[in-house]
Backbone as a chain_set.jsonl record, in Angstrom:
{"seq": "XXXXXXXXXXXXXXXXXXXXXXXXXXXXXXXXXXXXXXXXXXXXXXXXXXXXXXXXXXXXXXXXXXXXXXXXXXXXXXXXXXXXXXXXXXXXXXXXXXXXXXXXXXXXXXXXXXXXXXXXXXXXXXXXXXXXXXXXXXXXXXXXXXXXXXXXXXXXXXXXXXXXXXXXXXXXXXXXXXXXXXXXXXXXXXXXXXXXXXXXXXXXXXXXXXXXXXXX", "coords": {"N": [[-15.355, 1.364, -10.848], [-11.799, -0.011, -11.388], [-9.573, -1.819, -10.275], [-6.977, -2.204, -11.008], [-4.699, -5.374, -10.721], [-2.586, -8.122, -9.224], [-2.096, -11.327, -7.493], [-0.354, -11.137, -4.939], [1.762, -8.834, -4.816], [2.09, -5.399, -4.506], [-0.25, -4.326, -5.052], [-1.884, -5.46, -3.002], [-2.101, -3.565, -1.66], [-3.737, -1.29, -2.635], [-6.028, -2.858, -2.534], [-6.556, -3.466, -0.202], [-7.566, -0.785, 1.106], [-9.221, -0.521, -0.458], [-11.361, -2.622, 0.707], [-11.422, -1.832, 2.938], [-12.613, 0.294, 2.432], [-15.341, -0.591, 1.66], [-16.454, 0.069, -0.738], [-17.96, -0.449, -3.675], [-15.691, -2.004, -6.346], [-14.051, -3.206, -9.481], [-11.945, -6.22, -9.938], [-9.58, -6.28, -11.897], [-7.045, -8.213, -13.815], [-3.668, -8.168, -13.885], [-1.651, -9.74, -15.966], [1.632, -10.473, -14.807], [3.096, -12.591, -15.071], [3.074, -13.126, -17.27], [4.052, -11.043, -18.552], [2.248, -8.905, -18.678], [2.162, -6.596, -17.805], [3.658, -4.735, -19.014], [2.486, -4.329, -21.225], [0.49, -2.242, -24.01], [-1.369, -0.49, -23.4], [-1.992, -1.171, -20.507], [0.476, 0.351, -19.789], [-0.507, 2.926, -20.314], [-1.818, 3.404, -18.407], [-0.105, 3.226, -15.992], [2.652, 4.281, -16.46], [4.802, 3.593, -15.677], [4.744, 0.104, -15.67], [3.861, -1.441, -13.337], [2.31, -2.129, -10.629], [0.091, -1.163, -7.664], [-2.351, -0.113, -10.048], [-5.176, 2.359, -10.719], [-8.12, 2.528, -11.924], [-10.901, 5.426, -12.729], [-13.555, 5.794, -14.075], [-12.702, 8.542, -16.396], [-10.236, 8.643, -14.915], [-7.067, 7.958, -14.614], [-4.747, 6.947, -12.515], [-1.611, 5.775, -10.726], [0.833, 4.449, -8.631], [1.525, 3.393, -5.74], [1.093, 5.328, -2.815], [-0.078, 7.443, -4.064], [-2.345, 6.136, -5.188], [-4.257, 5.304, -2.825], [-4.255, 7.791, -1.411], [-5.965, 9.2, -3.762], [-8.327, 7.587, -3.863], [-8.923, 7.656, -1.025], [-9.664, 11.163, -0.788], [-11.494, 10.468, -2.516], [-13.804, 9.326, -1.639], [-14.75, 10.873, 1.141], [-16.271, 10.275, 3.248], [-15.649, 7.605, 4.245], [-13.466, 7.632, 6.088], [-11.365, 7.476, 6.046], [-9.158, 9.24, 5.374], [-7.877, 12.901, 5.122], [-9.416, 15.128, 5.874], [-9.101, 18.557, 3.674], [-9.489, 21.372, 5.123], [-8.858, 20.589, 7.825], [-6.49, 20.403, 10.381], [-5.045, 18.504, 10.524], [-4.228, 17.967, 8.091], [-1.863, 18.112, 7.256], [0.283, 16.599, 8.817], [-1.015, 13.917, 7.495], [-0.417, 14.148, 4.478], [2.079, 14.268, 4.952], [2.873, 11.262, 5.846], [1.652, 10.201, 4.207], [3.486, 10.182, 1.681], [5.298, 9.134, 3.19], [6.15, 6.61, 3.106], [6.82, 5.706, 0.786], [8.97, 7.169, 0.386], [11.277, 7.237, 2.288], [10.815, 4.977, 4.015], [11.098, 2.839, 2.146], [13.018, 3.108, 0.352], [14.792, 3.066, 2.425], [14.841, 0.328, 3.06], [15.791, -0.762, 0.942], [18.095, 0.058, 0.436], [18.887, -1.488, 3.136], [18.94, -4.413, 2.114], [20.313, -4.635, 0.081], [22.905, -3.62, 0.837], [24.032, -1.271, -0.172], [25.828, 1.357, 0.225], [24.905, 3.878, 2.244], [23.938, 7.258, 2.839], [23.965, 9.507, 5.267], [23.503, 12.204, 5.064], [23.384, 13.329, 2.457], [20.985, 11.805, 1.465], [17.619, 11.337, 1.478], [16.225, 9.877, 3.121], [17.53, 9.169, 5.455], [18.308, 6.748, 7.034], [17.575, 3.483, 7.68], [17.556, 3.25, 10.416], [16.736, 5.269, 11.299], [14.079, 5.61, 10.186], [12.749, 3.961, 11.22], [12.387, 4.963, 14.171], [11.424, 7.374, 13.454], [8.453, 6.443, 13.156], [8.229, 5.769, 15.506], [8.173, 7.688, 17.059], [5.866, 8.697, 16.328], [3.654, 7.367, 16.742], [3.719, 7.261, 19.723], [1.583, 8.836, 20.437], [-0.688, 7.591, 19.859], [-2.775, 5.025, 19.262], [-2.269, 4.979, 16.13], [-1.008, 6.339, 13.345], [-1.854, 8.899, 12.862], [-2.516, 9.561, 15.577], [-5.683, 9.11, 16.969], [-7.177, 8.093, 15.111], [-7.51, 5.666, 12.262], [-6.152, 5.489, 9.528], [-5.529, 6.07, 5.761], [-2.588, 6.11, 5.611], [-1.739, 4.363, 7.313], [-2.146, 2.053, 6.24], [-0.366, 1.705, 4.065], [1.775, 1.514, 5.467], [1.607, -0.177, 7.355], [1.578, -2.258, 5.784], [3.932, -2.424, 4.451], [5.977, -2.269, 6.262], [5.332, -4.944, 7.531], [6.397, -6.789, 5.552], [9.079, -5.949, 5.923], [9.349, -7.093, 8.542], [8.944, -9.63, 7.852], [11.19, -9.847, 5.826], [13.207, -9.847, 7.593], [14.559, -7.153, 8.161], [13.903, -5.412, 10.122], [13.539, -6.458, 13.221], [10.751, -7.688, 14.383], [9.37, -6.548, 17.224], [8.152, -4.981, 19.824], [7.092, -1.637, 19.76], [6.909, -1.198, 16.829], [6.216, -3.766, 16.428], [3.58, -4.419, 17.582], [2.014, -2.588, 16.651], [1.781, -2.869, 13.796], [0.208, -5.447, 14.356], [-1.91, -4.58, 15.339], [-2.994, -3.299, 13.442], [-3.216, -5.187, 11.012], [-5.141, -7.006, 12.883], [-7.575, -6.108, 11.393], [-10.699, -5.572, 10.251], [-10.952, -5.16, 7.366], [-8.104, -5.64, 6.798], [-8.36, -8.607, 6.858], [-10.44, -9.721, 4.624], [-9.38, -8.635, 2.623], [-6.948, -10.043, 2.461], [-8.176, -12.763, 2.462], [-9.174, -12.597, 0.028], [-6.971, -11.966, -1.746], [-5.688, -14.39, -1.222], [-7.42, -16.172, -2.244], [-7.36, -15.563, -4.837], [-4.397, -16.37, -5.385], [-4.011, -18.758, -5.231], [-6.533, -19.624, -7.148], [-5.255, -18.745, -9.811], [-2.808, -20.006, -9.657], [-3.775, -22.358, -10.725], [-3.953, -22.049, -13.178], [-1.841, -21.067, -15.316], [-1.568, -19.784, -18.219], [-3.307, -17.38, -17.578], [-4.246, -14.576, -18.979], [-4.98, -10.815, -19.52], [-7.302, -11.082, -17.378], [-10.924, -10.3, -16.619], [-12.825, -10.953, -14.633], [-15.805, -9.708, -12.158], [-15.787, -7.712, -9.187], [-17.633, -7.042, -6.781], [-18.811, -5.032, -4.036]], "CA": [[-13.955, 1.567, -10.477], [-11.214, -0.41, -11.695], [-8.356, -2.184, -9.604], [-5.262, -2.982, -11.32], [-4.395, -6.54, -9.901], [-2.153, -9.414, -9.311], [-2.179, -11.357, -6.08], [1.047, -11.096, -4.287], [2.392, -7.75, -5.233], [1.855, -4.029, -3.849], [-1.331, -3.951, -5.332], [-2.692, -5.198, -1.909], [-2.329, -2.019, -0.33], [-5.292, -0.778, -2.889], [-6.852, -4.364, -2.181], [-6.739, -3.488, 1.543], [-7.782, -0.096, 1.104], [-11.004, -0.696, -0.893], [-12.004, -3.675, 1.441], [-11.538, -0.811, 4.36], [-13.939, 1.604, 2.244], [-16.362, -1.4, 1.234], [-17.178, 0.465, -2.054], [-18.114, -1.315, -5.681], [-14.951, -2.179, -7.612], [-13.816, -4.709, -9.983], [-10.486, -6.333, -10.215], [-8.476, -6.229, -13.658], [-5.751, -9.022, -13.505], [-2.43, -8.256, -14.982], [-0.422, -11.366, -15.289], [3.158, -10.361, -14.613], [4.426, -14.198, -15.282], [3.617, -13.483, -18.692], [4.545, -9.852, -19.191], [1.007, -8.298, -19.427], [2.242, -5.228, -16.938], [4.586, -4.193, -20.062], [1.291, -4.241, -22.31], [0.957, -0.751, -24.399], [-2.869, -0.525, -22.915], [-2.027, -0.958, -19.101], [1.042, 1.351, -19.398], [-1.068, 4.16, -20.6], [-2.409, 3.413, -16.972], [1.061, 3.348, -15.715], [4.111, 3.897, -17.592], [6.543, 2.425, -14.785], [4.691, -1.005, -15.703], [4.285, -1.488, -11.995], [1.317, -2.713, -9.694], [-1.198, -1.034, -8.296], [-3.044, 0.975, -10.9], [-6.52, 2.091, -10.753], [-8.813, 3.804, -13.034], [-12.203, 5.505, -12.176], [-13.972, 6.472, -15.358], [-11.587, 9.338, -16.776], [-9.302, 9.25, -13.97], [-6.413, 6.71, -14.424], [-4.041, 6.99, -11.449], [-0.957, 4.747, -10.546], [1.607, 4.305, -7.616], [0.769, 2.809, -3.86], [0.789, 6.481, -2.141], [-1.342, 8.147, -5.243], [-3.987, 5.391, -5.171], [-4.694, 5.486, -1.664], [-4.609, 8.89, -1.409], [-7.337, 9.325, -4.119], [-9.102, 6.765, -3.095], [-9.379, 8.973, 0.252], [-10.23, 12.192, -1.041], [-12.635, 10.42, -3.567], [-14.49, 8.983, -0.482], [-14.3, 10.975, 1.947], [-16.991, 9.256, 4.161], [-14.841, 6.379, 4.387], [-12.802, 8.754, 7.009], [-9.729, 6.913, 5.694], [-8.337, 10.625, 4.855], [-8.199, 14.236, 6.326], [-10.195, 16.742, 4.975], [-8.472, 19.977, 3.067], [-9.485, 21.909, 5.873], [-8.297, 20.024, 8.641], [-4.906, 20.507, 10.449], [-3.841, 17.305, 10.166], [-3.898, 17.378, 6.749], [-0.286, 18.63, 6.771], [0.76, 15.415, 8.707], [-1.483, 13.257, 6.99], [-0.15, 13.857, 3.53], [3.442, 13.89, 5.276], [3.181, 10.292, 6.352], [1.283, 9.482, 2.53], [4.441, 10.174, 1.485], [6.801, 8.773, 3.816], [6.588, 4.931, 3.109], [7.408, 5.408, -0.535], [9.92, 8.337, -0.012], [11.52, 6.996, 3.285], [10.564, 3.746, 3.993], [11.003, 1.645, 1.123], [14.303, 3.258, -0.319], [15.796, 2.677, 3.381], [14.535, -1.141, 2.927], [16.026, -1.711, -0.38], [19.617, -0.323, 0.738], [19.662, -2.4, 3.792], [18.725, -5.204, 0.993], [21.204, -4.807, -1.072], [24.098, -3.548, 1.291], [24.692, -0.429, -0.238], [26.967, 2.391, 1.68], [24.201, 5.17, 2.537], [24.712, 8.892, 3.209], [22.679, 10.121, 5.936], [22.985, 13.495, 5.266], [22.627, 13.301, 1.557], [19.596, 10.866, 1.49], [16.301, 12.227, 1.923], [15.673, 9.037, 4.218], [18.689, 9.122, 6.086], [18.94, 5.478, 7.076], [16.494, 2.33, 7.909], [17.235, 3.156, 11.769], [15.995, 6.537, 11.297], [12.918, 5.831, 9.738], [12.248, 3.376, 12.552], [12.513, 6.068, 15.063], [9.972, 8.362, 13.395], [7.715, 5.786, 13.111], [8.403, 4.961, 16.807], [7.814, 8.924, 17.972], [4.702, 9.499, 15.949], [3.023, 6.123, 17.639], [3.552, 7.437, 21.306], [0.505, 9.727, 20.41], [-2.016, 7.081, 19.647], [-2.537, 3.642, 18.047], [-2.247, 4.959, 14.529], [0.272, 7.56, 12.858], [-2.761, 10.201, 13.249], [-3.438, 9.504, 16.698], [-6.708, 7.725, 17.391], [-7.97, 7.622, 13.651], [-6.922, 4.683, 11.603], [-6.269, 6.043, 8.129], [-4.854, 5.296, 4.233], [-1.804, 6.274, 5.685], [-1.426, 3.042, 8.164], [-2.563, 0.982, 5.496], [1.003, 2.125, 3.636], [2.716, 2.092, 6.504], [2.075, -1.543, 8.194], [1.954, -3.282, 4.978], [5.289, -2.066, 4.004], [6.823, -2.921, 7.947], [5.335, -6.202, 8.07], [7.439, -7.243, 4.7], [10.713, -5.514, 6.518], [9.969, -7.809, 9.223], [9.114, -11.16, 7.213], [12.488, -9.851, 5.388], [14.483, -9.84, 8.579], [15.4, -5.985, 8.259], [13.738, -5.479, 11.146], [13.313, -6.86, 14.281], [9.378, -7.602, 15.023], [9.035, -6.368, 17.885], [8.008, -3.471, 20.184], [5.908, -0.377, 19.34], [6.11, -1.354, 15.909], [5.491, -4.834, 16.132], [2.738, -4.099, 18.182], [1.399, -1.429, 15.672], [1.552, -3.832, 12.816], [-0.172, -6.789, 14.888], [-3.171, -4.035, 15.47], [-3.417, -3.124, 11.549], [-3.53, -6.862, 10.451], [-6.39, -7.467, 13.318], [-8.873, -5.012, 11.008], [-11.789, -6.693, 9.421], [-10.561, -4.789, 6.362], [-7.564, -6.216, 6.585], [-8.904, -9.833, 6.825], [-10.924, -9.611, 3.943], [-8.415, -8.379, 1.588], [-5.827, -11.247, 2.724], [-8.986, -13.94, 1.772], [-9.362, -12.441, -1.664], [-5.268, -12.265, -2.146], [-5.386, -16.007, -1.033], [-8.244, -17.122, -2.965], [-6.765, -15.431, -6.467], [-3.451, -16.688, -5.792], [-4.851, -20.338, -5.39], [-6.654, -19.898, -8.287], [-4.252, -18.243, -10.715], [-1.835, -20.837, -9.7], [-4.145, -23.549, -10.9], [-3.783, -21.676, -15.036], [-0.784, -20.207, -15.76], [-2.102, -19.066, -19.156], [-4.489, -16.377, -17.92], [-3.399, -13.132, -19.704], [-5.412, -10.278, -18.481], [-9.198, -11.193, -16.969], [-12.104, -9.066, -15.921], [-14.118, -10.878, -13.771], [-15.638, -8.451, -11.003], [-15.443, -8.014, -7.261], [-18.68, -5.88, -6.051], [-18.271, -5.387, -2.133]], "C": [[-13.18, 0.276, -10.699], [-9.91, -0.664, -10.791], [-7.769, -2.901, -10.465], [-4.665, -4.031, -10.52], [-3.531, -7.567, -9.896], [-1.726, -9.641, -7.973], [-0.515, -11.815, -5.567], [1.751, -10.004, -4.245], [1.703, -6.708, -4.34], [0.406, -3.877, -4.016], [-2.537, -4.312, -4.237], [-2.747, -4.198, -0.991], [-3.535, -1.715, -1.198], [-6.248, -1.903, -2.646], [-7.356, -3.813, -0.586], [-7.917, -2.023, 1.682], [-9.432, 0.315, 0.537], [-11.74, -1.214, -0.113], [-12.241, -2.811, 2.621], [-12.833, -0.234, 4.114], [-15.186, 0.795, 2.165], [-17.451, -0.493, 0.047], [-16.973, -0.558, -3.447], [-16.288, -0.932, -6.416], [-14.886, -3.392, -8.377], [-11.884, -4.878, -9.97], [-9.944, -6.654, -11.949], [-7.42, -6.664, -13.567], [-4.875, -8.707, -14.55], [-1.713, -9.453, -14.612], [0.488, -10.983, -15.604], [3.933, -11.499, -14.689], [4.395, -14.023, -16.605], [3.785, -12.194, -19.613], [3.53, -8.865, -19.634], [1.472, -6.733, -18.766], [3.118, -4.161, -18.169], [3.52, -3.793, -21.933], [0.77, -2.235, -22.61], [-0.476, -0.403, -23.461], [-2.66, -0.009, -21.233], [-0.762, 0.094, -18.956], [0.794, 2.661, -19.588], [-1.87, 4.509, -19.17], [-1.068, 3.807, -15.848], [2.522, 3.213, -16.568], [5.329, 3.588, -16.818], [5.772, 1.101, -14.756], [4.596, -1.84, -14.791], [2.376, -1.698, -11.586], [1.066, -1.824, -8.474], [-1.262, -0.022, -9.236], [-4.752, 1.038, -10.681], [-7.249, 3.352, -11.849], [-10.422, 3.966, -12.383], [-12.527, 6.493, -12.791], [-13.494, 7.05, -15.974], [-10.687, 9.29, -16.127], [-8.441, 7.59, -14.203], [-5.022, 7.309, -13.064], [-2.783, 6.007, -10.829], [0.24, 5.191, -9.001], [0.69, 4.522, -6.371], [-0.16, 4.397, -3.702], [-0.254, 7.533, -2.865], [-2.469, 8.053, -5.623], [-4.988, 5.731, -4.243], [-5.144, 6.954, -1.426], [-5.795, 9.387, -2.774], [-8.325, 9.053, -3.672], [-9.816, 7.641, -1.717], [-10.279, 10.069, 0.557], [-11.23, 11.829, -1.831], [-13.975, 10.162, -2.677], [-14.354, 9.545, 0.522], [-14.988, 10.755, 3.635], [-16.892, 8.429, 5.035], [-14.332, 7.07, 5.861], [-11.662, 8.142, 6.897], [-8.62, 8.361, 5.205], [-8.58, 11.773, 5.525], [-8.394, 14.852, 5.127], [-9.287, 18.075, 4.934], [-8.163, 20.662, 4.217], [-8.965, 21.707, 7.134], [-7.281, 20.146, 8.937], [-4.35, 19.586, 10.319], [-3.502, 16.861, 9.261], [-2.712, 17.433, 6.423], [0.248, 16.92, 7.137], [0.048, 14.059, 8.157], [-1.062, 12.807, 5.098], [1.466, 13.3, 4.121], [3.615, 12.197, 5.449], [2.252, 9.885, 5.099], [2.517, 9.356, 1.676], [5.634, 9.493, 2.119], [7.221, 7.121, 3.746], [7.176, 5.249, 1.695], [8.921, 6.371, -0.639], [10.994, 7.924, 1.118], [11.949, 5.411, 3.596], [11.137, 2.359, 3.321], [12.184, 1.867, 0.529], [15.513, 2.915, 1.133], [15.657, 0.878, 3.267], [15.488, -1.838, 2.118], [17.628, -1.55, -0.473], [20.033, -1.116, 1.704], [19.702, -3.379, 2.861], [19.918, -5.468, 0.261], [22.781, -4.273, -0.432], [24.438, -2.595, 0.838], [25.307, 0.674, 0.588], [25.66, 3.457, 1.347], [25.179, 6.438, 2.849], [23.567, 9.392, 3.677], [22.259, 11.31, 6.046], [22.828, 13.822, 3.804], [21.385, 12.558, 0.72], [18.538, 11.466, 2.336], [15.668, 11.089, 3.208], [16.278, 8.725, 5.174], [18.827, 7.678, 6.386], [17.963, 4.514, 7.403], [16.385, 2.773, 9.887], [16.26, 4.501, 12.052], [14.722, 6.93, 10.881], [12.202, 4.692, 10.78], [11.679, 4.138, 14.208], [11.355, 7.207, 14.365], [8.819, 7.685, 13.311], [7.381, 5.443, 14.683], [7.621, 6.291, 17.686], [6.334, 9.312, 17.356], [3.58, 8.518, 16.667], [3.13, 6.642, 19.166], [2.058, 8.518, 21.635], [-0.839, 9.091, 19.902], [-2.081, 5.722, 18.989], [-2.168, 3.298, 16.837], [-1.298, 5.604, 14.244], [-0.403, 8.622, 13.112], [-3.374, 10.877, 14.24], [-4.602, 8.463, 17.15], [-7.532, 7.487, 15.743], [-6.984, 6.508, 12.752], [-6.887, 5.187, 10.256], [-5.258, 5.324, 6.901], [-3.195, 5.618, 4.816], [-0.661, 5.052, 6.392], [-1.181, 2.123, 7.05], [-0.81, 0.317, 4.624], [1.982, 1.738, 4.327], [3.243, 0.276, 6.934], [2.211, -2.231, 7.236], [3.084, -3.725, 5.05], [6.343, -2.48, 5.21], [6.525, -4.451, 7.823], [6.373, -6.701, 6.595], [9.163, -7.158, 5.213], [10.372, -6.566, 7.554], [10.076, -9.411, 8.815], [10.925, -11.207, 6.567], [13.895, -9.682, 6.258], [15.102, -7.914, 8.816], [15.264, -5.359, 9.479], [13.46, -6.018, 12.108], [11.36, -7.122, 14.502], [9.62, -8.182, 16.717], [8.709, -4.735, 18.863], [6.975, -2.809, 19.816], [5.424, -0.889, 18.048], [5.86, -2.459, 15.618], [4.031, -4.889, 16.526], [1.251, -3.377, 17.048], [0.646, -2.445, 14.115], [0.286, -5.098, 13.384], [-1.968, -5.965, 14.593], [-3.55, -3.842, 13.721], [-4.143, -4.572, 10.966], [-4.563, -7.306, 11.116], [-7.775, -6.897, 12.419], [-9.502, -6.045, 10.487], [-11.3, -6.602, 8.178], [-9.554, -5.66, 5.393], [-7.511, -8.07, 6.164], [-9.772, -10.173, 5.771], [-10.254, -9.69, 2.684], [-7.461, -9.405, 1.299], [-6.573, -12.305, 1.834], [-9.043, -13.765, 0.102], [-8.161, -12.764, -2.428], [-5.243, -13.798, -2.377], [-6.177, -16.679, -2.233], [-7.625, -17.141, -4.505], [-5.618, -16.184, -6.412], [-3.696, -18.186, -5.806], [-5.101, -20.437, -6.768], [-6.153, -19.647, -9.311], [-3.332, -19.52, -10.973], [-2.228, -22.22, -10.597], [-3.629, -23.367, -12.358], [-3.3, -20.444, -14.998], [-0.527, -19.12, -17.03], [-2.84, -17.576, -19.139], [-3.676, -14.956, -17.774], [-4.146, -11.345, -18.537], [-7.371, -10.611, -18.321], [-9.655, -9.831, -16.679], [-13.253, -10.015, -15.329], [-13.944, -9.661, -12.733], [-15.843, -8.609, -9.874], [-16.246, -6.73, -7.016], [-18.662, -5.929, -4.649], [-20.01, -4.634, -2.155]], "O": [[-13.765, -0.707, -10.245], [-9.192, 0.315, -10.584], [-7.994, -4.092, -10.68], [-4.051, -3.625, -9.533], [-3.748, -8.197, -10.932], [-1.184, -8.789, -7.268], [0.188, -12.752, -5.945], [2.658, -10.144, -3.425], [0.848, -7.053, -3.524], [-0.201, -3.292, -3.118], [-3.68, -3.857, -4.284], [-3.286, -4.061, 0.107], [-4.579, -1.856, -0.561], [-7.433, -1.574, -2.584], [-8.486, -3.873, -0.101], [-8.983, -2.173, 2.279], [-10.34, 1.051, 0.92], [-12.826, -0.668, 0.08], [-13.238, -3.035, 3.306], [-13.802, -0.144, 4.869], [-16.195, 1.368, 2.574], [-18.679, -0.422, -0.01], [-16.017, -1.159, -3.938], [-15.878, 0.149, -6.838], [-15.484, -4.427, -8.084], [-10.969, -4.055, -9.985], [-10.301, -7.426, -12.839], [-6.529, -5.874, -13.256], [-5.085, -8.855, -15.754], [-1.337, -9.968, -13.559], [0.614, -10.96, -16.828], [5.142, -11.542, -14.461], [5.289, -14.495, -17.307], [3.721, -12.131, -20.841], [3.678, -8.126, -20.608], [1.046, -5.737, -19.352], [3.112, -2.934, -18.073], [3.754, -3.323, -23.046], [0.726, -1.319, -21.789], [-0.06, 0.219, -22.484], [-2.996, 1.079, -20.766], [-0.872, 0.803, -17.955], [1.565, 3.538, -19.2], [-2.4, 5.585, -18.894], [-1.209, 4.665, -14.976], [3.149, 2.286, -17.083], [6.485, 3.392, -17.192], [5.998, 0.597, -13.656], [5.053, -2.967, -14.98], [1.447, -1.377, -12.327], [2.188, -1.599, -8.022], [-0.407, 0.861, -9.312], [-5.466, 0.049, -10.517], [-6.974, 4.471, -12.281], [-11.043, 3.094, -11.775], [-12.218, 7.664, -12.573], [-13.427, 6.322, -16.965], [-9.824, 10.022, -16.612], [-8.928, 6.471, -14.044], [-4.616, 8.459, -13.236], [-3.398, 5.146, -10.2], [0.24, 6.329, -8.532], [-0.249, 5.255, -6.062], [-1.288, 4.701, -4.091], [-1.054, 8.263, -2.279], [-3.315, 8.823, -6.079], [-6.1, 6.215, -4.454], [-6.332, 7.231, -1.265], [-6.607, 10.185, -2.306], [-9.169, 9.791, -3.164], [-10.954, 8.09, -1.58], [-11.147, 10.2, 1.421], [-12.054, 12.722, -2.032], [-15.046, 10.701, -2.954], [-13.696, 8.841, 1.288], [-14.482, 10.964, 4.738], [-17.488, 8.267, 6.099], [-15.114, 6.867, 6.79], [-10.86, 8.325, 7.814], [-7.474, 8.261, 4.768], [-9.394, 11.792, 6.449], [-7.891, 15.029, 4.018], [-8.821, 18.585, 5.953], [-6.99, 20.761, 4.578], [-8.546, 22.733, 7.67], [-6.535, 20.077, 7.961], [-3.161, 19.588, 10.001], [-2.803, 15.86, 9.1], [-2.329, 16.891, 5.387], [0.543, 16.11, 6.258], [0.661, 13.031, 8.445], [-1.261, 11.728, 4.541], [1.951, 12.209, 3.824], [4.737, 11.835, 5.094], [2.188, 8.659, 5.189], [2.567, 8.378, 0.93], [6.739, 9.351, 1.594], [8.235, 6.568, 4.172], [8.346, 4.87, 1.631], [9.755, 6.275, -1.539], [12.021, 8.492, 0.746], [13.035, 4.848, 3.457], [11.472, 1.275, 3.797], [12.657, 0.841, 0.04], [16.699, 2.618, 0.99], [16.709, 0.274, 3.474], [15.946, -2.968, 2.289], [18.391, -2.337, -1.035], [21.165, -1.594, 1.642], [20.877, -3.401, 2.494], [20.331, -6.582, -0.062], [23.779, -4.485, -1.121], [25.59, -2.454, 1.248], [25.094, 0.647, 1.8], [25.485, 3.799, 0.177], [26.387, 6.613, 3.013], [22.53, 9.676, 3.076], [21.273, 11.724, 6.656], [22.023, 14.745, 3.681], [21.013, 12.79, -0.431], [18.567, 11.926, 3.477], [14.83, 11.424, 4.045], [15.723, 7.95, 5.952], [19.811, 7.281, 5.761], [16.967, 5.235, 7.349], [15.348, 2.618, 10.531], [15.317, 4.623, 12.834], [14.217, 8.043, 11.021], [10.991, 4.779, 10.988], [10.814, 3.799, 15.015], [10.503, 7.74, 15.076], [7.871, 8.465, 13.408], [6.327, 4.886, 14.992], [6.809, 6.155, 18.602], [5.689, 10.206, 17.905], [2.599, 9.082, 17.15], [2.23, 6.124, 19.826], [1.626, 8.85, 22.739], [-1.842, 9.735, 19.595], [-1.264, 5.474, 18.102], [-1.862, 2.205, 16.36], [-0.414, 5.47, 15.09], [0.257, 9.521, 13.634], [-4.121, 11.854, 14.3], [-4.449, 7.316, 17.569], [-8.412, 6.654, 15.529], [-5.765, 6.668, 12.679], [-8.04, 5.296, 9.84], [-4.488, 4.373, 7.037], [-2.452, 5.07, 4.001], [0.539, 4.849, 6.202], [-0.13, 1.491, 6.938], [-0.305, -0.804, 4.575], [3.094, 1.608, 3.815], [4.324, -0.313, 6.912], [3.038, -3.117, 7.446], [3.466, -4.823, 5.452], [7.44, -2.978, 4.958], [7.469, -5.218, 8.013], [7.449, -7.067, 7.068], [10.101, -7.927, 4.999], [11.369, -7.287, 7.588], [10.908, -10.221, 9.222], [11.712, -12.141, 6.718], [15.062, -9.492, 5.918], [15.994, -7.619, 9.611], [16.224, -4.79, 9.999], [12.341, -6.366, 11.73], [10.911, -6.08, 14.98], [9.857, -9.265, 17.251], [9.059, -3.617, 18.487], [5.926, -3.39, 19.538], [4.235, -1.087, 17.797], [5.25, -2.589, 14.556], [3.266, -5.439, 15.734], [0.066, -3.656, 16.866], [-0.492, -2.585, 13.666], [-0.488, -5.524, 12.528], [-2.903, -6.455, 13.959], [-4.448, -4.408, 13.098], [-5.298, -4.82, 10.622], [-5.271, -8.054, 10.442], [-8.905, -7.245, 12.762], [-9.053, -7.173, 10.281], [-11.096, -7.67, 7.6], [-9.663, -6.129, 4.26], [-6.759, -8.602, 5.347], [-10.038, -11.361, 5.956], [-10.442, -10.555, 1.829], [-7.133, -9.69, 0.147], [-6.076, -12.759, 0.804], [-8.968, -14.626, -0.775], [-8.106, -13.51, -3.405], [-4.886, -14.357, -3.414], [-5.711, -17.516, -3.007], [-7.422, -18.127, -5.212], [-5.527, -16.887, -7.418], [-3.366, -18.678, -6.886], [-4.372, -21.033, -7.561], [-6.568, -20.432, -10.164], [-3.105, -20.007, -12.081], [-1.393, -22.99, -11.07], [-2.962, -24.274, -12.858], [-3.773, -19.325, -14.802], [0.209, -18.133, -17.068], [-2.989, -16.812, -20.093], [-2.904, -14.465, -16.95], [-3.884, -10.975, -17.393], [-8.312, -10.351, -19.071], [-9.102, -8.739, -16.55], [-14.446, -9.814, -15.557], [-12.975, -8.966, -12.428], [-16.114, -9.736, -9.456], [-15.753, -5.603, -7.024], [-18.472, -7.022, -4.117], [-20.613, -4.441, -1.099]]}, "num_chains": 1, "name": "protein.A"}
């Protein structure tokens, strides 16, 4: 299995997400300082030229919520996902969906100051996606209740950036929420690897795309 990589970018949500499952991959560095993500090769992996991508043997796969969620169902051992059968699979995909569909488009208009429309926006506003985030947490540590799943992983990344970026406030339920995510071993693991590549990347600015590998 193949991780699509460069350390600093989105692509640590599948970073985080593997290190959770502790299954065999390798990493596959795109260097985005020197335009490799725009390379005809890796956009046949993704054609929005975008971070993460993963491939696993025939299966090439791209965007955050698409990874993870494979990833999930490919493992389903891991218990990072809800089984077909399961009722919670309804809110389990719902909230696979809701950082990229929700989340991240309310982020990028506070960001940028544009005038929203809360009743023609599928995300209605940054306060409003705070608030479902706030009511689905009164039912357990996680978004699922008491299971920690690919869905968190999505979830707190994507919050703790809104609060490094000031959009939100850290504090409260979901600072709280976030603080517990970031304690995982998973999480701690994934951070060291981020750190160590971006260290070493930084040292040679030259390197196009590598393949060393990362067996867990």
């Amino acid at each position: 299995m193949k991780l699509f990589y460069w350390p600093k970018t989105r692509a640590f949500r599948a970073l985080w997400m593997l290190e959770e499952m502790r299954v065999p991959y390798q990493l596959e560095f795109v260097n985005i300082r020197a335009g490799a993500q725009n390379d005809s090769n890796f956009c046949r992996v993704n054609p929005m030229s975008k971070l993460p991508a993963l491939e696993d043997g025939s299966v090439r796969v791209a965007e955050s919520g698409a990874v993870l969620l494979y990833l999930a169902d490919r493992y389903p051992e891991t218990e990072l996902g809800v089984p077909l059968h399961d009722p919670s699979r309804g809110r389990f995909l719902q909230w696979m969906f809701f950082t990229g569909s929700c989340l991240e488009p309310a982020m990028a208009e506070r960001v940028t100051g544009a005038q929203g429309n809360t009743v023609s926006f599928g995300w209605g506003d940054l306060a409003r996606v705070e608030h479902a985030f706030e009511n689905a947490l009164e039912e357990g540590p996680w978004l699922l209740g008491d299971q920690f799943t690919a869905v968190d992983i999505l979830a707190a990344s994507t919050l703790q950036i809104a609060f490094i970026a000031k959009l939100i406030e850290p504090q409260g339920v979901l600072f709280d929420y976030v603080e517990r995510s970031l304690a995982r071993e998973g999480y701690e693991r994934a951070s060291a690897i981020d750190r160590r590549e971006a260290e070493r990347l930084a040292l040679n600015t030259q390197i196009g795309v590598a393949h060393p590998p990362h067996d867990d």
